[in-house]
C-alpha positions in Angstrom: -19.9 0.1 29.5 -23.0 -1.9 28.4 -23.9 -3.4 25.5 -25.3 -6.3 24.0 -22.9 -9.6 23.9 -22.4 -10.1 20.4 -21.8 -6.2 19.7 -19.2 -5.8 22.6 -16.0 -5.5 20.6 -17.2 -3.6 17.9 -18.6 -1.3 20.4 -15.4 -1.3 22.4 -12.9 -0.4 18.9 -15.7 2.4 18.2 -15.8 3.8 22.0 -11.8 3.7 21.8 -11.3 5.5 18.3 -14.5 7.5 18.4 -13.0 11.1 18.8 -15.1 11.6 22.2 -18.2 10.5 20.6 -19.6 7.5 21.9 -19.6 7.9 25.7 -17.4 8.1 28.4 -15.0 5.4 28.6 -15.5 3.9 32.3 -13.1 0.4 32.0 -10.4 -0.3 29.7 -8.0 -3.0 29.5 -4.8 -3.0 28.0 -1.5 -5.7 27.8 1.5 -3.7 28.1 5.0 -5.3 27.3 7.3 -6.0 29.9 10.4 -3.6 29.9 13.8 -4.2 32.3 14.5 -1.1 32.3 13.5 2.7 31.2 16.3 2.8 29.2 16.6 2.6 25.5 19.4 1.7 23.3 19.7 4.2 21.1 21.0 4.4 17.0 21.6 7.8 15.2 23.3 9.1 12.4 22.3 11.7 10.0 21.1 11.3 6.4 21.9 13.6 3.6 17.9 13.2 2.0 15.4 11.0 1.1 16.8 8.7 -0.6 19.3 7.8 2.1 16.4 8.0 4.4 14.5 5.2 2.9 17.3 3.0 2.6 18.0 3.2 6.2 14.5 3.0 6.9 14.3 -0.3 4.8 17.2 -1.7 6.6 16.3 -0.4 10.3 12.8 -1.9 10.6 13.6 -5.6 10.2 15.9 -5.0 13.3 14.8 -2.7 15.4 11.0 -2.3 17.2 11.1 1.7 17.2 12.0 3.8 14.1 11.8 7.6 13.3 13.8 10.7 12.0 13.5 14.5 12.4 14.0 16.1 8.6 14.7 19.5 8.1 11.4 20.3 5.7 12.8 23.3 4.3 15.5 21.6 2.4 15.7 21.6 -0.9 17.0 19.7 -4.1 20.0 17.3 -3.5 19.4 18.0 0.4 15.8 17.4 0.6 14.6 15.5 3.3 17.8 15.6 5.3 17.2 14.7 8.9 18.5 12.4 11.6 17.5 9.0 11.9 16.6 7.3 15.3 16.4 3.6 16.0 15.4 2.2 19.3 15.1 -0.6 21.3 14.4 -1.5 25.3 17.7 -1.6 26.7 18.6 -5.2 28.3 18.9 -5.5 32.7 22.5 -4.0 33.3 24.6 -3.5 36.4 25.2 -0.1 36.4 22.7 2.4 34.5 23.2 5.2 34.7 21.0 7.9 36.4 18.4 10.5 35.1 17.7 13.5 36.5 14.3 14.9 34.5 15.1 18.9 33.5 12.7 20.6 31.6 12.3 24.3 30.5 9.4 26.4 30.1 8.3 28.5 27.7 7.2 31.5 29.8 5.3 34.0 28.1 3.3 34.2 24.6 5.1 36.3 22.5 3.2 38.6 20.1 4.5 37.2 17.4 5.3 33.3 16.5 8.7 32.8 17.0 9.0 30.2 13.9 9.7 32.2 11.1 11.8 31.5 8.1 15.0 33.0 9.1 15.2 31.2 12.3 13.7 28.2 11.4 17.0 28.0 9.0 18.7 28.6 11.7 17.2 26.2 13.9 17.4 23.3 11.2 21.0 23.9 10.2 22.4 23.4 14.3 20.0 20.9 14.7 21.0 18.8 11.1 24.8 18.9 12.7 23.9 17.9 16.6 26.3 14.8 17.3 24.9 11.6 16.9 25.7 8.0 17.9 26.0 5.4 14.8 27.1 2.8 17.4 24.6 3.3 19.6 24.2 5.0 23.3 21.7 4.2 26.3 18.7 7.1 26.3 16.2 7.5 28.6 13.0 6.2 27.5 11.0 10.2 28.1 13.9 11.8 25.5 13.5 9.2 23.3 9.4 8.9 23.4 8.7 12.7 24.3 11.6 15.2 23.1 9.3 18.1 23.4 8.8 17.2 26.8 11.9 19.0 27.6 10.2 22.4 27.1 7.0 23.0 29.1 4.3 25.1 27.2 6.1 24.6 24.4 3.5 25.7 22.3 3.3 29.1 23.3 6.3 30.0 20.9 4.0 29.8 17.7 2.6 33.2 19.5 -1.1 34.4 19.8 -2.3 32.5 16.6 -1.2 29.7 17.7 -0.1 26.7 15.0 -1.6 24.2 12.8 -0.7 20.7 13.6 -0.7 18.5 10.2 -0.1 14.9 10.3 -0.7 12.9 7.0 -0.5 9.1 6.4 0.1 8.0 2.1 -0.1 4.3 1.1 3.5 2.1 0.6 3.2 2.5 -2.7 3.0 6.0 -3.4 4.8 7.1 -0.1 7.9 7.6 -1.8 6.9 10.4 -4.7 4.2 11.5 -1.8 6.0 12.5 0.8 8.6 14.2 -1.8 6.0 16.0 -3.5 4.8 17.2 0.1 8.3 18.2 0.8 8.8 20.1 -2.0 5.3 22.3 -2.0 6.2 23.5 1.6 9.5 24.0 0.5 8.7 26.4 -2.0 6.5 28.0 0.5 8.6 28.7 2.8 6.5 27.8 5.9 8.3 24.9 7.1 7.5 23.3 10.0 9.5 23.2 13.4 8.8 19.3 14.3 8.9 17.6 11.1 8.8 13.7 11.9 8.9 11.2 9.4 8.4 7.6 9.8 6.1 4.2 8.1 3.9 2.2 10.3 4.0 -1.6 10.4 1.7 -4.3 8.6 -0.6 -4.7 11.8 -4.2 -3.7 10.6 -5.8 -1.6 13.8 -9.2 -2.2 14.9 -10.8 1.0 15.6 -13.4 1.9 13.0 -11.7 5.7 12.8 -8.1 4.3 13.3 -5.4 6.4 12.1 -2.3 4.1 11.8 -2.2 2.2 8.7 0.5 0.4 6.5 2.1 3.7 5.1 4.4 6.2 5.9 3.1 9.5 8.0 5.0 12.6 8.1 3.8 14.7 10.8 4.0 19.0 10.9 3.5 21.9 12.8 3.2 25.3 10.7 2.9 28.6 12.3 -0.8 30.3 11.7 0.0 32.8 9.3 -4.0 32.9 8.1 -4.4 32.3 4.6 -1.6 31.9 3.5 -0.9 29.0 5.3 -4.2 27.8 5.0 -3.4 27.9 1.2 -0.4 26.2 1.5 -2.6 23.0 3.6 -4.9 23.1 0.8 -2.3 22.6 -1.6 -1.0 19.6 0.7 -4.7 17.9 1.2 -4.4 18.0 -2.4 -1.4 15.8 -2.8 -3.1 13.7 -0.6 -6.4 12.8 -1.9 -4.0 12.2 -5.4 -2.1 9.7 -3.7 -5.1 8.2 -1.7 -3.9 9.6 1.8 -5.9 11.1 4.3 -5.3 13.0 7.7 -5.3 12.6 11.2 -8.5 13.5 12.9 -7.3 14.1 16.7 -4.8 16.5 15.3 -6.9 18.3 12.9 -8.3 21.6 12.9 -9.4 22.2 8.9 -9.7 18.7 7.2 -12.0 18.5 4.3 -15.2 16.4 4.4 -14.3 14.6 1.4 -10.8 13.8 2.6 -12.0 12.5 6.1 -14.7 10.2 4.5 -12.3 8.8 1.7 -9.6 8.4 4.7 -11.8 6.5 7.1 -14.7 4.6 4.7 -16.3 2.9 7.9 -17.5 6.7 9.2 -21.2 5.6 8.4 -21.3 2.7 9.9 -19.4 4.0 13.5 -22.5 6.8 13.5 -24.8 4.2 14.7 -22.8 4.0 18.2 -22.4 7.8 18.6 -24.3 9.1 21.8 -26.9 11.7 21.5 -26.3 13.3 24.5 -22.2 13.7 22.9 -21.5 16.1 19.9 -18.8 17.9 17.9 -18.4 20.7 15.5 -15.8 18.5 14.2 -18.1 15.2 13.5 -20.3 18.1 11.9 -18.1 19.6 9.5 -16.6 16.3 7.7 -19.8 14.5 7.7 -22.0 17.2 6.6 
């Protein structure tokens, strides 16, 4: 990586956010924390909707380094938002951990049809709401706490031959709240909920990269079958709430995003062209900057 002196760490936040646009990255450095273990120690306990959720939420991020829940997105009035609430932490040196033996399924063929569907994504959200959790707390290994879909190998496959659209959306603190309930309520009444719904806020730290995703907000992240336009309706609907609240999307996950929501999301687009390479191009880049 070349450049001139006084451009090197610009160049080096666009090169690392740039959505494969500025080169191949050859070098990059990195300061990792140090860990005594892969273990994690390991909250859970299960909320009965939002509200509860951002009260524990409040509460578990002045304590605790890593915070998210599952929510079942199909839930409705009193129950919406009900999930399961993680909180995490490295676990300290012990004696005697315990050991961990990696098992992992796979999903073997591609159905004709998704397998997500209302009825048994019900079904699925309803076992998975009552799982047991651990209030006090229990060691976990660090890939089931970082990577739970990790457990199922071409997991993707189960959305069928139209595969899925991924939808991750991050809304400023001070709309998150009536945001992310307005968001859970359109796909509610949709009835195309999503089988990962994750839910969590990201911390005060302002990132570098000129097309950085994490900001201070909450993001609640999605996967909806592709059921054509309907769904594609119902992410309209969604982008919607988000340009009202003055959220935007997630680039590396997106298939469909709006220009106008990508520009308004990341205002420095214009001035991150001037280090894309000519010999490197996208549809993508195409589409929200055209």
């Amino acid at each position: 990586m070349e450049c001139a002196p006084d451009r090197h760490e610009d160049y080096f936040r666009a090169t690392i956010g740039g959505l494969g646009l500025t080169g191949l990255i050859e070098w990059v450095e990195l300061q990792l924390m140090p860990i005594q273990s892969p273990w994690m120690w390991v909250e859970s306990q299960r909320f009965g909707n939002l509200e509860e959720f951002w009260s524990l939420n409040r509460d578990a991020e002045t304590k605790w380094p890593y915070t998210v829940a599952w929510i079942d997105c199909l839930a409705s009035g009193s129950k919406r938002g009900r999930g399961i609430f993680l909180a995490g932490q490295h676990a300290p040196p012990q004696a005697n951990l315990p050991s961990f033996n990696e098992r992992s399924r796979r999903m073997a063929i591609d159905p004709p049809v998704s397998l997500i569907n209302h009825l048994s994504l019900r079904a699925f959200n309803a076992l998975y709401y009552r799982q047991s959790v651990n209030p006090c707390g229990a060691l976990q290994h660090y890939q089931a706490y970082f990577y739970p879909l990790d457990t199922i190998q071409d997991w993707n496959r189960i959305y069928g031959r139209k595969g899925f659209f991924q939808y991750q959306c991050v809304l400023p603190p001070s709309v998150a709240q009536d945001g992310v309930a307005e968001l859970l309520n359109t796909i509610a009444a949709s009835g195309q909920g999503s089988f990962l719904a994750v839910l969590k806020t990201f911390g005060e730290k302002p990132s570098l990269g000129m097309l950085s995703f994490p900001r201070p907000g909450t993001t609640l992240a999605l996967d909806f079958s592709n059921h054509g336009e309907a769904t594609l309706r119902l992410l309209d609907s969604l982008d919607a709430i988000l340009r009202e609240a003055g959220g935007t999307l997630y680039p590396a996950k997106d298939a469909r995003m709006p220009a106008d929501l990508f520009q308004s999301g990341f205002p420095e687009w214009e001035r991150f062209a001037d280090y894309i390479d000519p010999a490197f191009s996208s549809r993508f880049w195409r589409r929200v900057t055209s």
